[in-house]
N, CA, C, O and CB atoms as a CASP TS submission, in Angstrom:
PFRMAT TS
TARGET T0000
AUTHOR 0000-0000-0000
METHOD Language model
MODEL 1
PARENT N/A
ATOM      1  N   UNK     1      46.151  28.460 170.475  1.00  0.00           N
ATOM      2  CA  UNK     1      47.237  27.988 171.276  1.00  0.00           C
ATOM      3  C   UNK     1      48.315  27.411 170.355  1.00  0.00           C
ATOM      4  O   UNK     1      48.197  26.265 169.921  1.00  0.00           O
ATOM      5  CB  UNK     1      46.748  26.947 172.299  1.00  0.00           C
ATOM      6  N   UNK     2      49.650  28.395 169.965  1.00  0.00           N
ATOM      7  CA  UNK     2      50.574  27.443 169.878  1.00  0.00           C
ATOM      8  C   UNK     2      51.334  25.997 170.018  1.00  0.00           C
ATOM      9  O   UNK     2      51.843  25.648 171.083  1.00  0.00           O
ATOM     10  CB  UNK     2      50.839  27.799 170.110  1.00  0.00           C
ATOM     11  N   UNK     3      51.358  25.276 168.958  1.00  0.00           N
ATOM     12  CA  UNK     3      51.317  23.660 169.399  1.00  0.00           C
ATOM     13  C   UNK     3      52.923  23.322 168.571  1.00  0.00           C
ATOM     14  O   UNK     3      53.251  23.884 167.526  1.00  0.00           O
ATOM     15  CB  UNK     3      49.558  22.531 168.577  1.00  0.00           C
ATOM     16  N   UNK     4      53.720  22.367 169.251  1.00  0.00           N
ATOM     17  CA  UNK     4      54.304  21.881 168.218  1.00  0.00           C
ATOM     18  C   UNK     4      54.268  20.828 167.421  1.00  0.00           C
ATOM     19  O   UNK     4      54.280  19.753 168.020  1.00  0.00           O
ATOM     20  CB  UNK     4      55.064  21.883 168.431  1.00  0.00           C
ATOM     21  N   UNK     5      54.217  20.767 165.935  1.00  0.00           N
ATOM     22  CA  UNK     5      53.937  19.633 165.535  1.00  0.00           C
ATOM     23  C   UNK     5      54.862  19.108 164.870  1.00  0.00           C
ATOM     24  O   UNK     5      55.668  19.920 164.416  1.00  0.00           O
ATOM     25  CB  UNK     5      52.962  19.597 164.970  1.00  0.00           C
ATOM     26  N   UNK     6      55.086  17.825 164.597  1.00  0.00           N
ATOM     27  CA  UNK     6      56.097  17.207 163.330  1.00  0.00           C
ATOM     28  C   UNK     6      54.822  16.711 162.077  1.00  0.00           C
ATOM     29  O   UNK     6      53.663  16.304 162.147  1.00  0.00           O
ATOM     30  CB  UNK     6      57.276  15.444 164.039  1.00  0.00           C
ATOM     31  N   UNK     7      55.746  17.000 161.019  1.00  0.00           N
ATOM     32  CA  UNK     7      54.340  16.921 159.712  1.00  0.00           C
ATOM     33  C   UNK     7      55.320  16.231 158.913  1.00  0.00           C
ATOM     34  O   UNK     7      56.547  16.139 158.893  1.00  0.00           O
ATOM     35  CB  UNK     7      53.500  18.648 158.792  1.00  0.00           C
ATOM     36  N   UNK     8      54.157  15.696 158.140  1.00  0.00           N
ATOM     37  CA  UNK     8      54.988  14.703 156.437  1.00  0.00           C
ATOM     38  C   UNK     8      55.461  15.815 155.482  1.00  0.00           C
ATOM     39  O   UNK     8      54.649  16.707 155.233  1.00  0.00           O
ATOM     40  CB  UNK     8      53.547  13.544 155.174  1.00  0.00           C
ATOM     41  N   UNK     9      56.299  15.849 155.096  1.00  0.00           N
ATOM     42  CA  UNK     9      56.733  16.590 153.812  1.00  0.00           C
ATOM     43  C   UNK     9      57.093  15.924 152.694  1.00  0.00           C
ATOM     44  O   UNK     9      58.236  15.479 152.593  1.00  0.00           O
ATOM     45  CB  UNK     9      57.766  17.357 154.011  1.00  0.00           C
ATOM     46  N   UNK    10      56.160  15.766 151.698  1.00  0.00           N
ATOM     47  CA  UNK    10      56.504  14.900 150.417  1.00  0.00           C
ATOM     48  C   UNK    10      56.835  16.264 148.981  1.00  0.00           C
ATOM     49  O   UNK    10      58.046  16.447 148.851  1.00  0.00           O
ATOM     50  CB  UNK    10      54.777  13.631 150.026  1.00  0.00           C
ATOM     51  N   UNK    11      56.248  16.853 148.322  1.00  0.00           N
ATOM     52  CA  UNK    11      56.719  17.115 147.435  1.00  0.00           C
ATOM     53  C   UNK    11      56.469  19.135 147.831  1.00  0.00           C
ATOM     54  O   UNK    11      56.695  20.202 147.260  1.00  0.00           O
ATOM     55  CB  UNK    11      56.018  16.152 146.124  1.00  0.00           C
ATOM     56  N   UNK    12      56.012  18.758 148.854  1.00  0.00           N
ATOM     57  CA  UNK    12      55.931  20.485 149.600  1.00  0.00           C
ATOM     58  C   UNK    12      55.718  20.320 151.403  1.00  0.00           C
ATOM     59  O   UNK    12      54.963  19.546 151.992  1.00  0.00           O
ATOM     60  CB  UNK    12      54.113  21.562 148.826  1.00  0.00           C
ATOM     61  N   UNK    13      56.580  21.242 151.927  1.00  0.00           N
ATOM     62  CA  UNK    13      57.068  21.453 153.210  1.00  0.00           C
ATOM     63  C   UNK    13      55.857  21.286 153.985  1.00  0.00           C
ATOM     64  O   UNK    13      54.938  21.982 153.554  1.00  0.00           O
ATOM     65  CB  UNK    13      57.781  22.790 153.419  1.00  0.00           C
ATOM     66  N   UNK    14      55.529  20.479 155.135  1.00  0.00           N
ATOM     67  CA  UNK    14      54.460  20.878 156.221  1.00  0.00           C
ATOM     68  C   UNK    14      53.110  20.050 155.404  1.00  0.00           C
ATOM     69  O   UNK    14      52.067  20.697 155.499  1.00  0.00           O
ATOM     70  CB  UNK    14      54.248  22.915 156.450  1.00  0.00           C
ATOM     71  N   UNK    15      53.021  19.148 154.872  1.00  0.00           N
ATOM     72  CA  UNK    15      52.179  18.600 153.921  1.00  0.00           C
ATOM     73  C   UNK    15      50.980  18.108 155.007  1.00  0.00           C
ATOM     74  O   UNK    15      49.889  18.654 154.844  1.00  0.00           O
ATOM     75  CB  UNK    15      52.968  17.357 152.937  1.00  0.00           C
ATOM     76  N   UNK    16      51.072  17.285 155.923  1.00  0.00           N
ATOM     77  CA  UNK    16      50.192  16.512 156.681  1.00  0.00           C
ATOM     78  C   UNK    16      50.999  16.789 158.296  1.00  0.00           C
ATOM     79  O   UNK    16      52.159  17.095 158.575  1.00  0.00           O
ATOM     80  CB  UNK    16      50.106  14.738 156.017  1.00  0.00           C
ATOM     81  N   UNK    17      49.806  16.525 159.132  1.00  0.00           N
ATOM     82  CA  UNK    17      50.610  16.720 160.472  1.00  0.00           C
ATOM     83  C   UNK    17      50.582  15.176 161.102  1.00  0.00           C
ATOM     84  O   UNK    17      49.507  14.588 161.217  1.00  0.00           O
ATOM     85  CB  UNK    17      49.803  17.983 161.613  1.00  0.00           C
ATOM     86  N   UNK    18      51.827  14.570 161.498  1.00  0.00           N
ATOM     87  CA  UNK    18      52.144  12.715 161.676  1.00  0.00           C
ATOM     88  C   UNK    18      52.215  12.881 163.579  1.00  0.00           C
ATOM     89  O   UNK    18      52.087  11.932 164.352  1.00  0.00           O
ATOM     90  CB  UNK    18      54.360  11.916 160.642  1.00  0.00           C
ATOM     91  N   UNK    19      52.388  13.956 163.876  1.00  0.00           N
ATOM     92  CA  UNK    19      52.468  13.822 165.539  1.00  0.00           C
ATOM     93  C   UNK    19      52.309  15.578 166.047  1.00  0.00           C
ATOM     94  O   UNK    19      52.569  16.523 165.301  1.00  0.00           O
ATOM     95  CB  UNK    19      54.342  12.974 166.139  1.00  0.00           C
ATOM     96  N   UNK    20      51.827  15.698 167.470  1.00  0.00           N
ATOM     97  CA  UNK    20      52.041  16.944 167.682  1.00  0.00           C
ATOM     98  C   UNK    20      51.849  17.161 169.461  1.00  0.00           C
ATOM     99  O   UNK    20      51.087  16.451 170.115  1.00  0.00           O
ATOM    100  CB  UNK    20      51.001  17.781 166.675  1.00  0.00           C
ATOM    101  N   UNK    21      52.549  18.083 169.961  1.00  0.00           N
ATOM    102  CA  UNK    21      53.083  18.101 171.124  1.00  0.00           C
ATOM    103  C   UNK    21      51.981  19.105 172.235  1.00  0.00           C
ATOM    104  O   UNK    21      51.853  20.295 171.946  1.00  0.00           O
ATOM    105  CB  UNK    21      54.650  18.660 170.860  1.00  0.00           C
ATOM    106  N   UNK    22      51.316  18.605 173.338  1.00  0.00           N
ATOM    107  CA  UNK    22      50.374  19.478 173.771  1.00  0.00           C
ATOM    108  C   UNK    22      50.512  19.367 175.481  1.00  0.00           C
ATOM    109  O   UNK    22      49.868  18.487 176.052  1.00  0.00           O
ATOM    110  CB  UNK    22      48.867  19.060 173.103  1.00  0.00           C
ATOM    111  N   UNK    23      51.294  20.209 176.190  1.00  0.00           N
ATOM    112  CA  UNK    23      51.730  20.109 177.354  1.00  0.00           C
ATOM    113  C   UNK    23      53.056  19.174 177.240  1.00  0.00           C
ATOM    114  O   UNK    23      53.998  19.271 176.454  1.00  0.00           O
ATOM    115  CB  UNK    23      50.619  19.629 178.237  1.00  0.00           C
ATOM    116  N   UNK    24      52.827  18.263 178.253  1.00  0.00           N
ATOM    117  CA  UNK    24      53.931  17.435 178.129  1.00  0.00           C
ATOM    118  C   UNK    24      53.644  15.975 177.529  1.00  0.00           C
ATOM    119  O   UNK    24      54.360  15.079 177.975  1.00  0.00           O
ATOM    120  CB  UNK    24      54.530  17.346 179.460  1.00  0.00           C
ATOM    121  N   UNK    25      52.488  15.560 176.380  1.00  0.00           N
ATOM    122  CA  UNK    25      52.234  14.316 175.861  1.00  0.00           C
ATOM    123  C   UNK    25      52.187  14.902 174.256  1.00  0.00           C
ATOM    124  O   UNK    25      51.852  15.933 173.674  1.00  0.00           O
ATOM    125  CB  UNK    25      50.774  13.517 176.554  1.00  0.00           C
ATOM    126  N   UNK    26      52.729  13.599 173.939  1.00  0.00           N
ATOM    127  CA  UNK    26      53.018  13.920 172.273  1.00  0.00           C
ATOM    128  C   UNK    26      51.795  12.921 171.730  1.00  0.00           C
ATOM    129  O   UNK    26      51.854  11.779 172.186  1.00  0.00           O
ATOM    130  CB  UNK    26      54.916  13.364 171.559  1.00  0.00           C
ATOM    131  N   UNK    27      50.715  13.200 170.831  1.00  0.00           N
ATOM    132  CA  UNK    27      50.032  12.616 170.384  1.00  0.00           C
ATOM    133  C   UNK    27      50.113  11.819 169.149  1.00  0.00           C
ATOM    134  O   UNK    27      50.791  12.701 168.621  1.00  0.00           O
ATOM    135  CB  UNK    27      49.387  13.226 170.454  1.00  0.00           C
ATOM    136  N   UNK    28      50.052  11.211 168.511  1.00  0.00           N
ATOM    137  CA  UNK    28      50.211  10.757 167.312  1.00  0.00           C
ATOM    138  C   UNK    28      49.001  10.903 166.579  1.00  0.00           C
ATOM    139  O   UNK    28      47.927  10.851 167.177  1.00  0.00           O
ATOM    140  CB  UNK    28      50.659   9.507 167.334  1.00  0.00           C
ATOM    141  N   UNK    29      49.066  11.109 165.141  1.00  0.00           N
ATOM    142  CA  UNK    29      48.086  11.429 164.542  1.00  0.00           C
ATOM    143  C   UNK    29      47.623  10.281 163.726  1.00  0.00           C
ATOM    144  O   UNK    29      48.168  10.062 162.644  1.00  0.00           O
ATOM    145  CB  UNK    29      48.333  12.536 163.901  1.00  0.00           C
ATOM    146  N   UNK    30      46.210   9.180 164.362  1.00  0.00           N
ATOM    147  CA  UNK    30      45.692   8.338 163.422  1.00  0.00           C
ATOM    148  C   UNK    30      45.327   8.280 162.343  1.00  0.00           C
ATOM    149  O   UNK    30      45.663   7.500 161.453  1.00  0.00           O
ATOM    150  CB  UNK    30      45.097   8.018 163.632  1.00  0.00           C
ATOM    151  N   UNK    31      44.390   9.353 162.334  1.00  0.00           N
ATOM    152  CA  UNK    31      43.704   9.967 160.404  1.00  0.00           C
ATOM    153  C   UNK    31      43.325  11.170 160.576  1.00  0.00           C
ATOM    154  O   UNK    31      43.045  11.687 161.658  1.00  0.00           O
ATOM    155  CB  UNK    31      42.105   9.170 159.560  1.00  0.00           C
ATOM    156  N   UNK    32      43.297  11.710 159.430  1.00  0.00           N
ATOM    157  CA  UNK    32      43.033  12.758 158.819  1.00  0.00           C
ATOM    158  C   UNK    32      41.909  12.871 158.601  1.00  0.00           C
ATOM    159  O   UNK    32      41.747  12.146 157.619  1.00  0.00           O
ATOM    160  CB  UNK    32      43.584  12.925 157.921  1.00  0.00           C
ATOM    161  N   UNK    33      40.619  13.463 158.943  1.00  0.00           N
ATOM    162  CA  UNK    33      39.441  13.560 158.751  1.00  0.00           C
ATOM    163  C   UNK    33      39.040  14.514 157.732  1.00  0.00           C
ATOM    164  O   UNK    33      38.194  14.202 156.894  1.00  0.00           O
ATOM    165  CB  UNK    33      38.939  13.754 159.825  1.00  0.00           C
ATOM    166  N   UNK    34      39.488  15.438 157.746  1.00  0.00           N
ATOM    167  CA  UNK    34      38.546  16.657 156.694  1.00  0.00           C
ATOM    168  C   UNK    34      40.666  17.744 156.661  1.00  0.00           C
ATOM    169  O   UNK    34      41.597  17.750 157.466  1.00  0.00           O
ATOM    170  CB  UNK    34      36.222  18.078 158.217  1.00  0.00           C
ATOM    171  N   UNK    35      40.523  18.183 155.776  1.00  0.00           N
ATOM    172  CA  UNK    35      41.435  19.594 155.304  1.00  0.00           C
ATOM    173  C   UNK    35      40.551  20.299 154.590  1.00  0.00           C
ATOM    174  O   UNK    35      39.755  19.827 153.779  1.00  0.00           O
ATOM    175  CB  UNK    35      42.824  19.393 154.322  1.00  0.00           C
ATOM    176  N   UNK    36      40.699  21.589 154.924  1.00  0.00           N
ATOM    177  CA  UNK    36      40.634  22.609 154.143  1.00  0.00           C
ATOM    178  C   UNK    36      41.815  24.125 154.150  1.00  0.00           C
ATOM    179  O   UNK    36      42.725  24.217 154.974  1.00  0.00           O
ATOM    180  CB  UNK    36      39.264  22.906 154.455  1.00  0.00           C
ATOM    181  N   UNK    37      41.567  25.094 153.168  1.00  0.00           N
ATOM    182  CA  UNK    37      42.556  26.089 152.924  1.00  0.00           C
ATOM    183  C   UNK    37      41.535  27.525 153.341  1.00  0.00           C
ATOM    184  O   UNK    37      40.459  27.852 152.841  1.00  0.00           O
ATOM    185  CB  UNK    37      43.224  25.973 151.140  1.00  0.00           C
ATOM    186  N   UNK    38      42.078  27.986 154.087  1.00  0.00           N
ATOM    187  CA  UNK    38      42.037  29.740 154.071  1.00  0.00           C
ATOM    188  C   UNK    38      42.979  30.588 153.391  1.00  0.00           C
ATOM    189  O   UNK    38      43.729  30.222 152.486  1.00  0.00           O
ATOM    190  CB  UNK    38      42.190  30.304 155.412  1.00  0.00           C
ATOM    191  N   UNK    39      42.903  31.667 153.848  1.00  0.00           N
ATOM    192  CA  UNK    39      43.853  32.527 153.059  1.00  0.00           C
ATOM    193  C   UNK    39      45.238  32.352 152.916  1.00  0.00           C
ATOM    194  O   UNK    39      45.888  32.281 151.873  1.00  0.00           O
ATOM    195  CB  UNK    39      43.796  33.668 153.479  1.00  0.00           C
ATOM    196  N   UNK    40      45.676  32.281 154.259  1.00  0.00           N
ATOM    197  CA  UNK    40      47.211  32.112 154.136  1.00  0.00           C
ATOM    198  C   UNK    40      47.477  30.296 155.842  1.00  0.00           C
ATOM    199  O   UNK    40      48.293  29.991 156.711  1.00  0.00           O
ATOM    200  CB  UNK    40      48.237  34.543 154.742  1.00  0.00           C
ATOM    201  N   UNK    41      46.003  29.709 155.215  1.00  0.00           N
ATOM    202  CA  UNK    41      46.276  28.262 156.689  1.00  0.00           C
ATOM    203  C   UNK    41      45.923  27.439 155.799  1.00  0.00           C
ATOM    204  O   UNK    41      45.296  27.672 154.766  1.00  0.00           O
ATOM    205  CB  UNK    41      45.165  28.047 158.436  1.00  0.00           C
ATOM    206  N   UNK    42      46.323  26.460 156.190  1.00  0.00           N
ATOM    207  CA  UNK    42      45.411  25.147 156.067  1.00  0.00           C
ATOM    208  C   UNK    42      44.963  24.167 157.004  1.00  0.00           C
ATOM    209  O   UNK    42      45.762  23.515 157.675  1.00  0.00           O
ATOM    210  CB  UNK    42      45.922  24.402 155.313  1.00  0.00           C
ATOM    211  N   UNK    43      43.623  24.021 157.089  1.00  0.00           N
ATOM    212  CA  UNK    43      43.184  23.256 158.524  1.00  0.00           C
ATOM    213  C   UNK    43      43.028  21.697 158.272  1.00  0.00           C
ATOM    214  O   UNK    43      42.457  21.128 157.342  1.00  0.00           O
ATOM    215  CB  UNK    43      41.601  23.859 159.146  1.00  0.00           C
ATOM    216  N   UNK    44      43.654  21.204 159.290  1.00  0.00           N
ATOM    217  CA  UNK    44      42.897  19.618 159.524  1.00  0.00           C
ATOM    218  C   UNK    44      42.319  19.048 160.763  1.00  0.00           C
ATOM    219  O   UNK    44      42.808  19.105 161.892  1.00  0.00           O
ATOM    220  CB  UNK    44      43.848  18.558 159.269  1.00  0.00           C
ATOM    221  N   UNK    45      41.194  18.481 160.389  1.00  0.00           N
ATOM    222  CA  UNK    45      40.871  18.151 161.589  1.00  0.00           C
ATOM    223  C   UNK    45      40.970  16.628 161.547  1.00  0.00           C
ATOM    224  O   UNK    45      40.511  16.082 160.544  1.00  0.00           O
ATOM    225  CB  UNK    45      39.561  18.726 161.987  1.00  0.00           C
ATOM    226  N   UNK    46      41.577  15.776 162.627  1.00  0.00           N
ATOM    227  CA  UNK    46      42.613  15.233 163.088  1.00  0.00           C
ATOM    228  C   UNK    46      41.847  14.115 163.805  1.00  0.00           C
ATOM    229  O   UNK    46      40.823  14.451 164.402  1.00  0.00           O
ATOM    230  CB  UNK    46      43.542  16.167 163.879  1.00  0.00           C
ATOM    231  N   UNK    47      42.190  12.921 163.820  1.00  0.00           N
ATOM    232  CA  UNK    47      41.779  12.067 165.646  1.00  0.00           C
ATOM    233  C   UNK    47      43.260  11.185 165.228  1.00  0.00           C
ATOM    234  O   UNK    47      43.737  10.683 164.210  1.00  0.00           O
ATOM    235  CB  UNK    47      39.596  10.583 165.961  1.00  0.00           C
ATOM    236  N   UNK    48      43.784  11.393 167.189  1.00  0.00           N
ATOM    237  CA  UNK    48      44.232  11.666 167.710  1.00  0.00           C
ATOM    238  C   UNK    48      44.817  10.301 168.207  1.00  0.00           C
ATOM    239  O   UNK    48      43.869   9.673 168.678  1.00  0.00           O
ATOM    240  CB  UNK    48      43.675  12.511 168.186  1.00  0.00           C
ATOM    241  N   UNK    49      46.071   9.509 168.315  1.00  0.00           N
ATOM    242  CA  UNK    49      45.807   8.105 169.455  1.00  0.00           C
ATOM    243  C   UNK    49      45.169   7.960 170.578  1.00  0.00           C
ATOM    244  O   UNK    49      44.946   6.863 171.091  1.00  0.00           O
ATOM    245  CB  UNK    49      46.824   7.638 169.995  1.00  0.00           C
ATOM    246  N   UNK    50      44.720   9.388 171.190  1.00  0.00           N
ATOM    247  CA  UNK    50      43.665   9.398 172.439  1.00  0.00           C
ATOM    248  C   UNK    50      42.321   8.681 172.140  1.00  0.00           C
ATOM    249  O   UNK    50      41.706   8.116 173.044  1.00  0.00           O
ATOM    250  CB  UNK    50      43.272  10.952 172.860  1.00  0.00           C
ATOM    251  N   UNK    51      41.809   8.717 170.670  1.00  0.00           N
ATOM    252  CA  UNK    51      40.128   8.750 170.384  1.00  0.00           C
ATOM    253  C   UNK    51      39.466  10.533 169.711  1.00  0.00           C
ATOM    254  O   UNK    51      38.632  10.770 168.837  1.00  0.00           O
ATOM    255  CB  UNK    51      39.247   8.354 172.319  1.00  0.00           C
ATOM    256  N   UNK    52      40.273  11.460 170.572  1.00  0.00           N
ATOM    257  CA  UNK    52      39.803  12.585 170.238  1.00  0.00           C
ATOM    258  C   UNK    52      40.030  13.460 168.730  1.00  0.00           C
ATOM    259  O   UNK    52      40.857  13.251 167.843  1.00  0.00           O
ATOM    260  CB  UNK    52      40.231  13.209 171.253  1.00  0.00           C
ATOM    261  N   UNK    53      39.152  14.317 168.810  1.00  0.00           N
ATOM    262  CA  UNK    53      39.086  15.136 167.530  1.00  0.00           C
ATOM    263  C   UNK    53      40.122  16.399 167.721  1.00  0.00           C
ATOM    264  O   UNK    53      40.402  16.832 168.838  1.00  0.00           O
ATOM    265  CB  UNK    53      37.456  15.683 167.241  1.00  0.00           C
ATOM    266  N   UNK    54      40.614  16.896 166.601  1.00  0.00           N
ATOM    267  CA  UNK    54      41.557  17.824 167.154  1.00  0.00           C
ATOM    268  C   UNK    54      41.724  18.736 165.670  1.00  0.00           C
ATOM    269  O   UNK    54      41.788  18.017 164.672  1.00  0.00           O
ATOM    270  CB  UNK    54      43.099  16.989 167.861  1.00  0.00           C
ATOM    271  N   UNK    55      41.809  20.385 165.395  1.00  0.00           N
ATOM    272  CA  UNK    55      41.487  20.906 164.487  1.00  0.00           C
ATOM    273  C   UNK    55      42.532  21.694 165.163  1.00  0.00           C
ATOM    274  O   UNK    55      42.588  22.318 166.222  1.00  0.00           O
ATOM    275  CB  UNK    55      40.117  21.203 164.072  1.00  0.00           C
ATOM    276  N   UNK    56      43.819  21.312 163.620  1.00  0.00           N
ATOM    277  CA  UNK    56      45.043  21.610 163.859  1.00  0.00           C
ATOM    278  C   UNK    56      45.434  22.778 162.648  1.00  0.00           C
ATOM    279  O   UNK    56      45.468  22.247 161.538  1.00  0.00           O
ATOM    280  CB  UNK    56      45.900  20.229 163.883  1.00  0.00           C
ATOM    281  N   UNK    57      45.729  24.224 162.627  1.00  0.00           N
ATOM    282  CA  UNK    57      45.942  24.952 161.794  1.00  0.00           C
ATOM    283  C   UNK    57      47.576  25.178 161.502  1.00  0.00           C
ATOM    284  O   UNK    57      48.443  25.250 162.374  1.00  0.00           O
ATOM    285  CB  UNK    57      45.193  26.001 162.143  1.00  0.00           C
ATOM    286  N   UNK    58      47.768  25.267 160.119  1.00  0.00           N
ATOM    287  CA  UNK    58      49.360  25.277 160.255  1.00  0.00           C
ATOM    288  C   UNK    58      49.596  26.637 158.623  1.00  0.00           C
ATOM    289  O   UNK    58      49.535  26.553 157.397  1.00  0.00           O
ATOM    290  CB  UNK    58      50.255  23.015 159.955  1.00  0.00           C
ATOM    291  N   UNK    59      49.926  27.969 159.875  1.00  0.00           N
ATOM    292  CA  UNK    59      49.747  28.988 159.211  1.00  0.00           C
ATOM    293  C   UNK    59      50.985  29.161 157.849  1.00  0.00           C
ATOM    294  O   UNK    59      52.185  29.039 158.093  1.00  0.00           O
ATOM    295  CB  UNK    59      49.718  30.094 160.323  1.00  0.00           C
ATOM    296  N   UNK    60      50.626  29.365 156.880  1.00  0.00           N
ATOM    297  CA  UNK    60      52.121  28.960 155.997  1.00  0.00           C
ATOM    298  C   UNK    60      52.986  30.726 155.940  1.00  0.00           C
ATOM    299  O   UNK    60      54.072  30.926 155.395  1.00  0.00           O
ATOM    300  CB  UNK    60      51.580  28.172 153.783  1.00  0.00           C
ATOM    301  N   UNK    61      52.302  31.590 156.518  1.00  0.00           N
ATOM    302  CA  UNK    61      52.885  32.877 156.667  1.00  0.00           C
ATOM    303  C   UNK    61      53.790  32.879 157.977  1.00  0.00           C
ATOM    304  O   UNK    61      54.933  33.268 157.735  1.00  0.00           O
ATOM    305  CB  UNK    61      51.745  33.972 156.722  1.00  0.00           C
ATOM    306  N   UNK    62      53.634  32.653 158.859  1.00  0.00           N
ATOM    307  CA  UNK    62      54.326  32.675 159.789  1.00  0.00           C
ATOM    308  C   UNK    62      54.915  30.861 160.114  1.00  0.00           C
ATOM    309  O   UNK    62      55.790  30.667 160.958  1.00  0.00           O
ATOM    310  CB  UNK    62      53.413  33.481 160.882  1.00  0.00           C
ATOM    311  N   UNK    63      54.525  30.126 159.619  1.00  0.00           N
ATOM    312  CA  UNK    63      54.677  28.637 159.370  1.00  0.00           C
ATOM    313  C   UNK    63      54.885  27.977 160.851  1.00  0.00           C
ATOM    314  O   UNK    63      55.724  27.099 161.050  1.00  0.00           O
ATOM    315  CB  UNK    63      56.031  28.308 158.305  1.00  0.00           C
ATOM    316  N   UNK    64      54.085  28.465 161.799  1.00  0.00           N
ATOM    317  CA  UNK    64      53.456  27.939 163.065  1.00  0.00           C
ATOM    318  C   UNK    64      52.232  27.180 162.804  1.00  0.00           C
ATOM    319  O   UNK    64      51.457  27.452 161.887  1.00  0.00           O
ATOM    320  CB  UNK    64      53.121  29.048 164.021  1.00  0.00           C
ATOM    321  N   UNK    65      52.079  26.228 163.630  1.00  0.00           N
ATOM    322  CA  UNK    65      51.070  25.370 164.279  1.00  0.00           C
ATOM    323  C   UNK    65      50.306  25.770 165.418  1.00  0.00           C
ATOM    324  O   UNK    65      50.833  25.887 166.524  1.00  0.00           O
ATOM    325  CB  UNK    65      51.630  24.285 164.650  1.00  0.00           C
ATOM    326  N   UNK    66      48.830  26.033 165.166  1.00  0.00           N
ATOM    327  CA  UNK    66      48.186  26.134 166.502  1.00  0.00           C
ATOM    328  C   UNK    66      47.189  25.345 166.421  1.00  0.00           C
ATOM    329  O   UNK    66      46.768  25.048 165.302  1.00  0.00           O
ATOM    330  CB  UNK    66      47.750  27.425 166.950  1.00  0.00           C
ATOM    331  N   UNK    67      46.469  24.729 167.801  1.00  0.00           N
ATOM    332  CA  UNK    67      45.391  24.042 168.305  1.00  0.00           C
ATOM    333  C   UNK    67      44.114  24.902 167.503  1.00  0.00           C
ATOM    334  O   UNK    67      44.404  26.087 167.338  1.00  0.00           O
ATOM    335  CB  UNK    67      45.401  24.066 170.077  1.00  0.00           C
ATOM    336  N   UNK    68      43.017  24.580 167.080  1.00  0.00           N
ATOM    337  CA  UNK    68      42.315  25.628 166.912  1.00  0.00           C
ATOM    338  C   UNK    68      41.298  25.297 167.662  1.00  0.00           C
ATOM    339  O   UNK    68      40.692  26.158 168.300  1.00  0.00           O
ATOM    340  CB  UNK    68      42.040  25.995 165.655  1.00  0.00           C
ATOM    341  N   UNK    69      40.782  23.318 167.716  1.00  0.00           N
ATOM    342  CA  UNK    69      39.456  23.451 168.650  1.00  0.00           C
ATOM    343  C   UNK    69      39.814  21.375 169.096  1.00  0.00           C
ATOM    344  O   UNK    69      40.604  20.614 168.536  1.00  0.00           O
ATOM    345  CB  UNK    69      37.344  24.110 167.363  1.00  0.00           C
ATOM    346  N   UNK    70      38.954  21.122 170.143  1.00  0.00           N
ATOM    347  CA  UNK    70      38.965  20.158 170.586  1.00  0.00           C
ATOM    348  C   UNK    70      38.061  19.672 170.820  1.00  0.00           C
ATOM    349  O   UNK    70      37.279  20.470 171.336  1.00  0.00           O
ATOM    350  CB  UNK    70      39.466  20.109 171.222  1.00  0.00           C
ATOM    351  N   UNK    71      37.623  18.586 170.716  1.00  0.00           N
ATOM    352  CA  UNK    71      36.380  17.790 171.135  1.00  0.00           C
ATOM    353  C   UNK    71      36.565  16.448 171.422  1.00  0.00           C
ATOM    354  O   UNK    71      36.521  15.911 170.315  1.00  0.00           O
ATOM    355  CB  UNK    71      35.378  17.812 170.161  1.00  0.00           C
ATOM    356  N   UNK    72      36.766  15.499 172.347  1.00  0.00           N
ATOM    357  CA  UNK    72      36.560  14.590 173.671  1.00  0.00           C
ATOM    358  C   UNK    72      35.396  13.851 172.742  1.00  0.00           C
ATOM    359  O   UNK    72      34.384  14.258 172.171  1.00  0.00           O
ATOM    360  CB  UNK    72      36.011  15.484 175.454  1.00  0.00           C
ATOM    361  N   UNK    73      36.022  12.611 172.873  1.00  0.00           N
ATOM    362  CA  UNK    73      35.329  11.319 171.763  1.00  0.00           C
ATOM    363  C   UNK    73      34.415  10.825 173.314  1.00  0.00           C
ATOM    364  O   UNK    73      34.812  10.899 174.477  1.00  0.00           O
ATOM    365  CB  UNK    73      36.917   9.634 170.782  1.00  0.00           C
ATOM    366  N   UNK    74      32.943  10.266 172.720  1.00  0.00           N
ATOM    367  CA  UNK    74      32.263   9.621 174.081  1.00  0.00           C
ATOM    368  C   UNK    74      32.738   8.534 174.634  1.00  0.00           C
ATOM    369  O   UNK    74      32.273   7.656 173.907  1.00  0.00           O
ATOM    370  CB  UNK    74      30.965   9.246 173.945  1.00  0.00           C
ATOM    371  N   UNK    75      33.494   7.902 175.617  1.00  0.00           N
ATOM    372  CA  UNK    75      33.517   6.865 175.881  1.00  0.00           C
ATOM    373  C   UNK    75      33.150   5.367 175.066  1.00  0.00           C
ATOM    374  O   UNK    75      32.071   5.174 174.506  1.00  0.00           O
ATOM    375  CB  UNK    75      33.006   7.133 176.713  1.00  0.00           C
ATOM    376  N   UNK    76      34.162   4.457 175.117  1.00  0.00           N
ATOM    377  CA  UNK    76      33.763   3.118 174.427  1.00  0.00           C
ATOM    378  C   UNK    76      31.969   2.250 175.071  1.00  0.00           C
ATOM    379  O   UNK    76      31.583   1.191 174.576  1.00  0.00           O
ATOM    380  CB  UNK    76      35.358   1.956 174.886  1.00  0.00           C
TER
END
């Protein structure tokens, strides 16, 4: 799913993702849990100001953002 995101850009474009847009609520991004690189992505998986986990891909070939997976934190 196509997402829009706003990301940090420090010494290269699209560096970290700082907020990102999913229906009509903009989430903010608390921490950064894990990155890694594929061929032409780089993934992070994310929690969220909701509580939730969120595994955000940001393709540097076509230089879109998509959702890749979600997972719902258990209750406090």
């Amino acid at each position: 799913m196509k997402i829009t995101v706003s990301a940090y850009s420090g010494y290269k474009g699209n560096e970290r993702p700082t907020t990102f847009v999913l229906g009509d609520y903009s989430y903010h991004v608390e921490e950064i849990l894990d990155q890694w690189y594929g061929l032409e992505a780089t993934y992070f998986k994310v929690r969220a100001d909701d509580r939730n986990i969120y595994i955000l891909k940001y393709d540097s070939g076509s230089e879109e953002w998509s959702l890749e997976s979600f997972r719902q934190s258990p209750p406090l």
